[in-house]
Structures are given as structure tokens and as C-alpha cells.
N, C-alpha and C positions, 0 to 999 in steps of 0.2 A: 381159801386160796383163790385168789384171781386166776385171769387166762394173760398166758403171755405165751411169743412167740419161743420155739424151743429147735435148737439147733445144734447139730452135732458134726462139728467137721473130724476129717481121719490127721489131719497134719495143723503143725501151728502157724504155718503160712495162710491155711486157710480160714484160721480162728482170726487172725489179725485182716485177712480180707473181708470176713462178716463185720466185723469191728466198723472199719472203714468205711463200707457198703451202705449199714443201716445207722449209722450215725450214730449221736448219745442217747443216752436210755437203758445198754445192757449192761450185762456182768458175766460174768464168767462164773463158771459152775466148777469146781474142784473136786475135795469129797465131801462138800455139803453142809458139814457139821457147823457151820456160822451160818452162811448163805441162805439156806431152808427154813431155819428157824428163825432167821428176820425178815422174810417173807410170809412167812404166815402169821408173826405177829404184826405185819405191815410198820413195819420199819423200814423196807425197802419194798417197792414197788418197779422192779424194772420192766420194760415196753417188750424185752426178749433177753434170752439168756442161751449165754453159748458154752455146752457141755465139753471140758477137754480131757472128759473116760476115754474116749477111742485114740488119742490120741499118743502111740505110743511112743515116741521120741521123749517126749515129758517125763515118759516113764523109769530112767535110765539111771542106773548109777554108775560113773566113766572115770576109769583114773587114767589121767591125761597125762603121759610122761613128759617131767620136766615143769608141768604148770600146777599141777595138784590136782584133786577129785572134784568132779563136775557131778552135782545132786541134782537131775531133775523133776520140776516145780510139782510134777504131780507123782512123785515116790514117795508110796505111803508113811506116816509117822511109825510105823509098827514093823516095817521094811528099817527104816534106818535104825530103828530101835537093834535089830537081830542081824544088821547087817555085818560080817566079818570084816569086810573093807575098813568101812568107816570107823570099825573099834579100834582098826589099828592107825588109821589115818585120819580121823578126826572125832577121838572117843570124847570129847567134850559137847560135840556135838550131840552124840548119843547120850551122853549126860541128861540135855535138854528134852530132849525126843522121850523119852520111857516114863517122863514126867507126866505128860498130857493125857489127860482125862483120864479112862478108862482103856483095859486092850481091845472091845467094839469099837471105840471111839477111834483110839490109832492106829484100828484097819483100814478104816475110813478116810481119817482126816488127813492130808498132803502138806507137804513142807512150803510148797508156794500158796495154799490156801492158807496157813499159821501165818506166814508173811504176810500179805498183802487183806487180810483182817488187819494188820496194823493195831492189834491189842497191846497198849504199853506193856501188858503185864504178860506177855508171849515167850514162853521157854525157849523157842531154838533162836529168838532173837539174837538175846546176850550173847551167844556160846558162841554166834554165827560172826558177831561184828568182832568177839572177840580173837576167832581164830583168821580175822582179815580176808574175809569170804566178800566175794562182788556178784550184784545178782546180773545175770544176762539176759537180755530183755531183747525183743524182738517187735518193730513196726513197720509202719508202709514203707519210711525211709532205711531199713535194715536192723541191722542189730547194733547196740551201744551195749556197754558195762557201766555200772555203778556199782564204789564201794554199798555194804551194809551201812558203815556210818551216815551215807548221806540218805539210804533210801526210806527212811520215814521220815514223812512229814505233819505226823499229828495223828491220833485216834483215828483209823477207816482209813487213815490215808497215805498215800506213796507219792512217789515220783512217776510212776505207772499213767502214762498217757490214756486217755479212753478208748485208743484203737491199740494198744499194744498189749502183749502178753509177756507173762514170764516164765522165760524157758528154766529156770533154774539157779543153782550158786556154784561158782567156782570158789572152791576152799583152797588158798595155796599149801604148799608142801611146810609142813611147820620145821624150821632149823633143828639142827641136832641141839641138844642140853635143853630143850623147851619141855615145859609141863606144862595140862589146865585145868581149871578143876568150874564146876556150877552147880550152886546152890540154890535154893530157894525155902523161903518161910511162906506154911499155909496154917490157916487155923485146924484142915483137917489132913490127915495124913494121903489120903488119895482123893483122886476128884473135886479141885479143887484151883481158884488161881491162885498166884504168886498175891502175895501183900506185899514182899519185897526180892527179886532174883539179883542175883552177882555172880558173872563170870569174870575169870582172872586168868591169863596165861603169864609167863615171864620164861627168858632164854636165858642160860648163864654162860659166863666161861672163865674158866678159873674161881668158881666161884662171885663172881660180880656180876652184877644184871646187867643184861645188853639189849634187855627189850621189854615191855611188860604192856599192857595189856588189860585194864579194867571196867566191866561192863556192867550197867545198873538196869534193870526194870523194876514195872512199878513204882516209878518216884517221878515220873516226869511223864509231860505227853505224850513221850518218845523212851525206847530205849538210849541212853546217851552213856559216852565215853567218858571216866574219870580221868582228864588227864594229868591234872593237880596232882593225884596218886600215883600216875603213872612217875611223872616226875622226881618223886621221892625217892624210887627205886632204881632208877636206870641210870647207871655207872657207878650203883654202891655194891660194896659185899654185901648180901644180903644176911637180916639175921632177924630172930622173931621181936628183938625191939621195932627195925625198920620195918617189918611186915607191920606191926601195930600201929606203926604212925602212919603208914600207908593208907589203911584201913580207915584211922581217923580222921583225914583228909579224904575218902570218898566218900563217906558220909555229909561233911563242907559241901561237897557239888552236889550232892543231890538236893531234889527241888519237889518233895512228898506234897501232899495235901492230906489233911485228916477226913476220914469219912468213917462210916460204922465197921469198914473191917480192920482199924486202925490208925491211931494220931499220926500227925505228918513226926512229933520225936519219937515216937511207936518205930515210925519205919525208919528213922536215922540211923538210931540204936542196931535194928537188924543190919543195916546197910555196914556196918562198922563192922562187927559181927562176923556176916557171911565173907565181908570182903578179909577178914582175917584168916575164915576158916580156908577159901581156896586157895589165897593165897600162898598158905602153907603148904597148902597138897600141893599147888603145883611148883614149888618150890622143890618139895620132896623130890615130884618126879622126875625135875630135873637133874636134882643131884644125882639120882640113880643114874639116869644116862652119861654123867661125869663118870661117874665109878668104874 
């Protein structure tokens, strides 16, 4: 391990004014589980790093009446996993969440650190663009929003300015007849990433879709939006024919590469697959809320 400057502000006004202050070169410190270990394999060499443990605002999980639940950036993965809120307000998200590593791992590891790693192959990604969550971001000029869909930009990377931070996601309130269900395929049963993840939400009424919702990892640089699939379903009665063709069109969008933990048709195949299996569940769920 190198020497680098090491810094801990109490508030995230004051993480964005270090940012500012000492120019390019840092990182941000979450709960470490990426950051650590590509520093000491020198992957990353940053000039200082600024710790946002102390910073309790981060910490928060806030149902905002009227706008939906606000997850702040540094609430542990093991916190949303057990959290009651979120099972009943955003259980897809907890879906993704209970997935990650190990439970030492998701005491540790933070929902805006799983973010802004920007690993295509990232559990709460999917669940998060799926259930139309905007991360809230904070710099010297204030604060802006961005949906999930637009905030990766490639492997490591965001939209995340080098002096800004991020406070968290606002999930909005999911309409009534909605379900969502996320899946993923690993070679091993725990500890392990995604080879291919799909999240699916869809709204009904009366039976016909009024919204859906299809989300890939693992097959692209990026988590990315099926919307070809989305297409298929929204303004039909839904039924497990059109759920299959659905399916088979977001496999079409997706964009795999083959490497040793599976062919780029390796992961098509799952993409078809998984996007079948949620779909159905959340289809289910929704029926039930008809009922």
C-alpha cells in the first residue's frame, strides 16, 4: 500500500468541498469492498481519498411522501437487504441486494459504492433502473437528478463529476397492479457475479399492460433498457405466450461478449430465460393486486 492523503468530512457539503478544493486525483471511500482492493493491487492510485463513514445524512433510508423512498448512497447492502420499508416499497430492490457477496460483504458494502463501481454485472443496478429510481447527486453548483437509465457510462464509470458526490436514489412510489421480480444466473450458488442479471416490472389494468419495464446486466458495458421487449407488452393482455415473445426479444437487444464464464449465445439463451422467469412473477404479482 502507497501513502495517500486520507480525509474524513462529517457532512456531504463538506466531501464535495474537498473534492473541489484538492482537485483531480481522489475517490471516495464507501464501504471499501472494490476501492481497497484495487488499491492495493494498484489498479488505482489515488493522490487522497475521502472517507463518507462519518457522514450520516448518507446513511438514511426516508420515505418521502408523495415522491417515493429516498436510499441513501452509503446504506449498507445488508441494511436494505432486512430492511421492512423497502420489502414493502421496493422488494425488487431487496431482490438485488441479498444477492451480493457474502453477509460480511453486505455489512460492509453500500448501495452508492455497488453504483458508482459501475460493474456491468451489478445486482442493484437492474432492479434500481428497473423500478425508475434517479440517483441525487450533489456538487459545487448544487444538486441535479439523474434517471438510473442514463447514469452509467461504461465499466468504472458514471456521470459523477470528479468534485461531486452521491447522495443517494430516489425510487418512485410503484402504481397500484404493478409487480417485479430479478434474477440472475451464477456458475456458483453464493459469492459470485452475475453471467447474466434481468429485472422486469409490468403495471396492469384489467388485465392489459400499461407499463413494463425490462432490465439486462452482464451483456453490455452498461446495465441497458430492453425496450424492444418493453414494446411487446405494453397495451396487450398479457399471457405466457406474450411473456415468451417478450423474452425473446430481450435477448435481440442484448449485446454479451464471450469470455471463459460464458459465450456471448451462452448468455442470450439466459437473457431469454430469466427475462421469462420475472416476468412471470411479476406478472403474478400483479394479478394479485387486481384480485
Amino acid at each position: 500500500m502507497y501513502k495517500f492523503d486520507f480525509i474524513a468530512p462529517q457532512t456531504a457539503a463538506e466531501a464535495v468541498a474537498e473534492l473541489q478544493n484538492r482537485g483531480p486525483g481522489g475517490k471516495l471511500l464507501a464501504g471499501g469492498t472494490d476501492l481497497l482492493l484495487q488499491i492495493k493491487a494498484r489498479v488505482m492510485k489515488p493522490a487522497y481519498v475521502v472517507d463518507l463513514s462519518r457522514v450520516g445524512e448518507l446513511a438514511q433510508i426516508e420515505d418521502r411522501s408523495g415522491e417515493g423512498v429516498f436510499v441513501g448512497s452509503m446504506v449498507r447492502l445488508r441494511t436494505i437487504q432486512l430492511s421492512p420499508v423497502l420489502a414493502e416499497r421496493s422488494p425488487i430492490l431487496v431482490d438485488g441486494a441479498k444477492l451480493v457477496g457474502s453477509i460480511q460483504i453486505r455489512n460492509l458494502a453500500t448501495l452508492g459504492g455497488n453504483l458508482c463501481n459501475a460493474a456491468p454485472s451489478a445486482d442493484v443496478s437492474p432492479p434500481l433502473i428497473v423500478a425508475g429510481a434517479r440517483a441525487e447527486i450533489l456538487g459545487p453548483a448544487g444538486r441535479r437528478s439523474v434517471s438510473l437509465d442514463d447514469f452509467f457510462l461504461g465499466p468504472r464509470r458514471t456521470v459523477l463529476r470528479p468534485d461531486e458526490v452521491l447522495l443517494g436514489v430516489l425510487i418512485p412510489r410503484a402504481p397500484r397492479r404493478s409487480g417485479g421480480s430479478y434474477l440472475r444466473h451464477t456458475p456458483r450458488k453464493e459469492m459470485d457475479i452475475a453471467v447474466v442479471g434481468v429485472g422486469s416490472a409490468v403495471t396492469l389494468d384489467d388485465g392489459y399492460c400499461t407499463a413494463a419495464r425490462i432490465a439486462l446486466g452482464a451483456v453490455a458495458p452498461t446495465p441497458i433498457r430492453s425496450v424492444k421487449a418493453e414494446s411487446v407488452l405494453v397495451g396487450q393482455r398479457l399471457s405466457t405466450e406474450l411473456i415468451t415473445r417478450a423474452a425473446e426479444t430481450a435477448a435481440e437487444d442484448a449485446r454479451p461478449i464471450s469470455d471463459v464464464r460464458g459465450s456471448a449465445e451462452f448468455r442470450r439463451h439466459l437473457v431469454a430465460e430469466l427475462a421469462k422467469r420475472t416476468l412471470t412473477t411479476a406478472w403474478a404479482q400483479a394479478q394479485g393486486e387486481e384480485a
